[in-house]
Structure formats: C-alpha cells, structure tokens
N, CA, C and O of each residue as an XYZ file, in Angstrom:
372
protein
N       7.077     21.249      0.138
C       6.076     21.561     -0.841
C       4.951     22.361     -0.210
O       4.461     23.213     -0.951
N       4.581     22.285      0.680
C       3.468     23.347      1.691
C       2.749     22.418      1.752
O       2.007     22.714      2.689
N       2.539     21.750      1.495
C       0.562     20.765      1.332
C      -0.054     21.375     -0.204
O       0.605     21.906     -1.098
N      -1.228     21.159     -0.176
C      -2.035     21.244     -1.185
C      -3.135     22.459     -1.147
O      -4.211     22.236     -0.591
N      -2.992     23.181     -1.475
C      -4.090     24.274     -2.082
C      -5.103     24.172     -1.951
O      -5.423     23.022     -2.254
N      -6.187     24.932     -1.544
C      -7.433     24.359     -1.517
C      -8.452     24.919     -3.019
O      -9.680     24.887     -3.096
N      -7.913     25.185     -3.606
C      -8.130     24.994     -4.987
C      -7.124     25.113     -5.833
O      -6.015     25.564     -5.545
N      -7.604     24.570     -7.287
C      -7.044     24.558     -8.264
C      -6.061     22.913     -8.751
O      -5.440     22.762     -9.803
N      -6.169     22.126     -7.888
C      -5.241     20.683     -7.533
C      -6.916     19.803     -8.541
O      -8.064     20.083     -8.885
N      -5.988     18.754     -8.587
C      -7.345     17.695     -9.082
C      -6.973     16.540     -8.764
O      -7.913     15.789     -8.500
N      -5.343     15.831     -8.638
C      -5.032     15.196     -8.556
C      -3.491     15.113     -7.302
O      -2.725     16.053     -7.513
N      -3.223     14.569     -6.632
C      -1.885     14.417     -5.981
C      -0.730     13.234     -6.358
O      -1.128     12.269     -7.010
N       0.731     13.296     -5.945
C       1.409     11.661     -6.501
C       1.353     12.041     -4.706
O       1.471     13.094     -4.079
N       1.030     10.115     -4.166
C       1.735      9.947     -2.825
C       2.439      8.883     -2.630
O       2.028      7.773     -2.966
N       3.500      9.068     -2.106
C       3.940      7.800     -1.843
C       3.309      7.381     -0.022
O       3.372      7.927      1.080
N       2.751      6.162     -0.571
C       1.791      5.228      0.572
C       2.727      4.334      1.163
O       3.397      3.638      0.400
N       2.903      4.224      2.522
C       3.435      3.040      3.347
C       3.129      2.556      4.169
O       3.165      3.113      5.266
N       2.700      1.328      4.016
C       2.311      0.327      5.668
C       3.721      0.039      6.038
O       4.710     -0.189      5.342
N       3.527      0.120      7.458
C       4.928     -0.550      8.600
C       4.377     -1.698      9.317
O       3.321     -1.696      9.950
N       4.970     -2.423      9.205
C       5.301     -3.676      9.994
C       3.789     -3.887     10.707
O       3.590     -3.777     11.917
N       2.512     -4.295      9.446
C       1.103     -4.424     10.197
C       1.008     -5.845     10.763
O       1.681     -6.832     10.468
N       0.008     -5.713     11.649
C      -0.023     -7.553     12.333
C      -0.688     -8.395     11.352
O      -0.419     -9.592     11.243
N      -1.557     -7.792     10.633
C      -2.536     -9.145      9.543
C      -2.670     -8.426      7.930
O      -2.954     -7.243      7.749
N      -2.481     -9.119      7.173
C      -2.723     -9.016      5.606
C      -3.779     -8.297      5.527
O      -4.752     -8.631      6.203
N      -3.856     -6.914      4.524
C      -5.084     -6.540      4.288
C      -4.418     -5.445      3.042
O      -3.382     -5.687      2.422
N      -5.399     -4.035      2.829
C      -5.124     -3.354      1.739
C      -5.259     -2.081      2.091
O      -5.667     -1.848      3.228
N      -4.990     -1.143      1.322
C      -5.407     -0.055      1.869
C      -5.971      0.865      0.091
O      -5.221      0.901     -0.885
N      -7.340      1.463      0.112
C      -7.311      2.529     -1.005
C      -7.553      3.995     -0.631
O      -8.228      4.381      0.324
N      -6.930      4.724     -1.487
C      -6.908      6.223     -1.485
C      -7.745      6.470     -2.684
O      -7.701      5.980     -3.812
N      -8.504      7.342     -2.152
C      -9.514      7.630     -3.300
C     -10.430      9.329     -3.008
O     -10.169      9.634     -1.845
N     -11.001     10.020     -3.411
C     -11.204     11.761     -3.351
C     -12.286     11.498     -2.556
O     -13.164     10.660     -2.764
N     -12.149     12.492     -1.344
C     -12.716     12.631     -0.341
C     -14.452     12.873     -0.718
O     -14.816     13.492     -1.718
N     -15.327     12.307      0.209
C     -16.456     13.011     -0.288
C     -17.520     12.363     -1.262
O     -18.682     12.657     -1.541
N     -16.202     10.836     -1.882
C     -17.493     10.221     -2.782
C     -17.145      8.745     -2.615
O     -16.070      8.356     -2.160
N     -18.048      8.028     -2.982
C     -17.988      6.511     -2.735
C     -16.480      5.825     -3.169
O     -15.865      6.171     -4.178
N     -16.078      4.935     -2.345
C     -14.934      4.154     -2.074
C     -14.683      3.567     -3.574
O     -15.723      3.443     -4.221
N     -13.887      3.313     -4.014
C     -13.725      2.238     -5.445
C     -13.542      0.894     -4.977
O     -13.066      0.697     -3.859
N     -13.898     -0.104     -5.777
C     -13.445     -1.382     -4.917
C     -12.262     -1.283     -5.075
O     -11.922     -1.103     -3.906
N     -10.755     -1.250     -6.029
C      -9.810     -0.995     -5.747
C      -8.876     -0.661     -5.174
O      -8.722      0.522     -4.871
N      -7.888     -1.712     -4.827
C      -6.641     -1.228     -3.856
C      -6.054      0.196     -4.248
O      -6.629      0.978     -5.005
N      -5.038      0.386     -3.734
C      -4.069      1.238     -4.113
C      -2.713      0.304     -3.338
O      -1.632      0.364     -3.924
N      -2.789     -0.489     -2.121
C      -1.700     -1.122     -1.791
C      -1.980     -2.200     -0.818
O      -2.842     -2.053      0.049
N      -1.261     -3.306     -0.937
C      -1.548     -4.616     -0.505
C      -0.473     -4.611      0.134
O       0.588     -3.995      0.033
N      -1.109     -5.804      1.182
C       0.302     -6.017      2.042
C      -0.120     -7.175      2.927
O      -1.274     -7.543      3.144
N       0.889     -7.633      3.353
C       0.727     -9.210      4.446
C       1.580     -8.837      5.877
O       2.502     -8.038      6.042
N       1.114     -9.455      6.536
C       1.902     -9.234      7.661
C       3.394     -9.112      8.102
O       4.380     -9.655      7.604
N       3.322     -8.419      8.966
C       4.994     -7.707      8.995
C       5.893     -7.746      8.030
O       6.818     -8.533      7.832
N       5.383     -6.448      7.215
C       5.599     -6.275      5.923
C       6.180     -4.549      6.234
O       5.991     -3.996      7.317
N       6.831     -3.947      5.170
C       6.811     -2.684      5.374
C       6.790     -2.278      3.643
O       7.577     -2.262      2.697
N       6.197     -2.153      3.761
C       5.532     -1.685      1.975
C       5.128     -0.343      1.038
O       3.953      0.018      0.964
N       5.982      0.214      0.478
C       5.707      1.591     -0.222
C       5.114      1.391     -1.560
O       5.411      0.416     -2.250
N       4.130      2.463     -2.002
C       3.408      2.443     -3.069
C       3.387      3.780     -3.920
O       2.998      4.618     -3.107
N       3.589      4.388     -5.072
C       3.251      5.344     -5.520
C       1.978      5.418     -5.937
O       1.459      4.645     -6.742
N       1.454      6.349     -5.397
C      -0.177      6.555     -5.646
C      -0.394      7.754     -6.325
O       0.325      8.711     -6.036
N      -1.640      7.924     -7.555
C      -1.914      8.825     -8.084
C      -3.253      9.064     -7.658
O      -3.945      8.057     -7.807
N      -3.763      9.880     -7.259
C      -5.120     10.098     -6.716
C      -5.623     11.155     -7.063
O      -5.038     12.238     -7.045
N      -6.874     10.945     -7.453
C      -7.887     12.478     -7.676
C      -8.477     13.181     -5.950
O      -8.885     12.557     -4.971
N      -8.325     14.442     -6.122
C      -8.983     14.782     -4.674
C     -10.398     15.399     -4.873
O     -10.831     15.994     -5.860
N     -10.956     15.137     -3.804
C     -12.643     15.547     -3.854
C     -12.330     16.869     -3.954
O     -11.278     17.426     -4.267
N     -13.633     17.378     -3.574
C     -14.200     19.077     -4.515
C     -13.419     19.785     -2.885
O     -13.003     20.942     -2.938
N     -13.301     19.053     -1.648
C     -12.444     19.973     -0.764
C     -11.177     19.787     -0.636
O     -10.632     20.055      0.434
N     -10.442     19.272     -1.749
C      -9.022     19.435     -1.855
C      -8.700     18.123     -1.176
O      -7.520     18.205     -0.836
N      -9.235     16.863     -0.793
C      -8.537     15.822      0.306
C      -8.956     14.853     -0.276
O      -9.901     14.887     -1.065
N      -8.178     13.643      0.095
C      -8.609     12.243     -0.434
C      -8.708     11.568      1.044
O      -8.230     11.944      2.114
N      -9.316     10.700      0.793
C      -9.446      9.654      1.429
C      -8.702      8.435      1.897
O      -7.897      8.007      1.070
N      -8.773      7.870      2.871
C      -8.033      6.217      3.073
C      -8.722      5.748      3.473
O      -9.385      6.391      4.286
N      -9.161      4.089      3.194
C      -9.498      3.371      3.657
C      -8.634      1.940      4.178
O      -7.722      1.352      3.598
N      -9.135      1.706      5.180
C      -7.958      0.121      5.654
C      -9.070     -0.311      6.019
O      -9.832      0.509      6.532
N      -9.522     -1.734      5.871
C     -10.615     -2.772      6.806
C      -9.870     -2.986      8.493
O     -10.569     -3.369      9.431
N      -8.653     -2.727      8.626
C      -8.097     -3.118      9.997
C      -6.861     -2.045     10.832
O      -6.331     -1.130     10.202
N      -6.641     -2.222     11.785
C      -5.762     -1.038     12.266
C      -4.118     -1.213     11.573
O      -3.620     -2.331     11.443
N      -3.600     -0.312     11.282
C      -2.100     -0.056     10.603
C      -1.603      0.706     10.892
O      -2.309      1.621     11.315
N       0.102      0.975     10.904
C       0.373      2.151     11.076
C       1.134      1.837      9.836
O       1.639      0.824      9.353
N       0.954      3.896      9.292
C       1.359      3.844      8.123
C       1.116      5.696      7.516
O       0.470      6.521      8.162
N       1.744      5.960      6.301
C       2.270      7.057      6.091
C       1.938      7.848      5.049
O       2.874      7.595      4.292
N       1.183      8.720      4.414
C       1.215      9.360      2.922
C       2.334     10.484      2.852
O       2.333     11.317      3.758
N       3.251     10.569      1.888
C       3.990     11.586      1.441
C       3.126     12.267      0.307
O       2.414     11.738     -0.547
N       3.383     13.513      0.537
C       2.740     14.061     -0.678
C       3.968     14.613     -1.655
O       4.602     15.646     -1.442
N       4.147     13.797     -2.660
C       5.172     14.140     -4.123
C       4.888     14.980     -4.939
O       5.875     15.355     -5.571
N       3.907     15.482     -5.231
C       3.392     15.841     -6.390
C       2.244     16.436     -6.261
O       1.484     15.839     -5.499
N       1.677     17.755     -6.898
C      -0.033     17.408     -7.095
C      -0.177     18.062     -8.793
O       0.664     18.904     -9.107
N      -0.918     17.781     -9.529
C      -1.933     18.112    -10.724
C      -2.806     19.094    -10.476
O      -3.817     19.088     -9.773
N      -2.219     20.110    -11.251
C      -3.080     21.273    -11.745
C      -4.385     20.935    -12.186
O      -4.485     20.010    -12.992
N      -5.523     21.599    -11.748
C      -7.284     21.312    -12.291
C      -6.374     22.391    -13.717
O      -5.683     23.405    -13.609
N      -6.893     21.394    -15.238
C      -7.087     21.956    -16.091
C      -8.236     22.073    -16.784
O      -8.808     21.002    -16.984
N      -8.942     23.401    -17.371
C     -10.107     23.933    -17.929
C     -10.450     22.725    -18.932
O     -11.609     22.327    -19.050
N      -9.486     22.218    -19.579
C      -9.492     21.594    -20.768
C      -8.909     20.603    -20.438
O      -8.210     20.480    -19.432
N      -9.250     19.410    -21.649
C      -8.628     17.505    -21.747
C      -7.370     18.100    -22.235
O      -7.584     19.142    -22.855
N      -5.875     17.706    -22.137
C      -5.110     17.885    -23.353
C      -5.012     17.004    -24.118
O      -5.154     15.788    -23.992
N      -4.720     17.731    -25.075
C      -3.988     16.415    -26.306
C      -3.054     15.928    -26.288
O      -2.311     16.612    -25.584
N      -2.302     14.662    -26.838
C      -0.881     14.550    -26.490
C      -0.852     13.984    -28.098
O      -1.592     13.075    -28.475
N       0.146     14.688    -28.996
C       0.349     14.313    -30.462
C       1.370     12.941    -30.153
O       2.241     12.799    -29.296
N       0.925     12.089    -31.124
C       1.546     10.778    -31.424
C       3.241     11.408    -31.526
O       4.171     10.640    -31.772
C-alpha cells in the first residue's frame, strides 16, 4: 500500500498486535498531536498474543499515536486508510 499520504487521509484501518507481553495492560491509538482518549483500542493479559482491528483518525500530520502504560512488543499493519471528505455523507435508509 506505500504508507499514508501526507494529505488528504483522515482516518486509517490497523490491524494492532501485542506478542507474548510480561504483564496485563492496554494499548490506545488515537491522532497524533491531541490529547489521549481514555479508551482502549486493545487489551491484553499476560503472555497473550492478541490482534485488534483498529479504526483511527490521524492528526493534522498524517500520524496517530500509541499509547501503552508498560513495555510491549508489538505491531501496527496498516489495512486501509479514509479519504478526508469536503462533506458528511448521507447514507439513504
């Protein structure tokens, strides 16, 4: 897919994975550049190996963020990204 554009994206799909971490904790993805959400995006317990599909908005420089409270090793795929559209769409019933 190349990566992501540095404009015109608003959103990415990733698939998120912790590998085999030593202690329970979470991890959120969220757009670079602005305050954290309290919200996960993926949970996990120890020696675990855990995939998540994530939908994420990216900040105004094209990147999102991760946060973990503890050390992990672990992976974002980038699946997907969302076109910035001018306009809301509609979606007819």
């Amino acid at each position: 897919m190349g990566g992501v554009p540095a404009t015109g994206v608003s959103a990415v799909v990733l698939n998120v994975t912790v590998t085999q971490p030593t202690t329970g904790s979470f991890l959120t993805v969220y757009p670079s550049g602005t305050t954290r959400p309290l919200a996960s995006s993926l949970n996990f317990v120890a020696a675990q190996t855990v995939p998540n599909l994530v939908v994420a908005k990216v900040g105004a420089d094209g990147k999102v963020g991760v946060y973990n409270n503890n050390v992990v090793t672990g992976r974002l795929d980038l699946r997907d990204r969302r076109p910035r559209s001018p306009f809301p769409r509609t979606i007819a019933p």
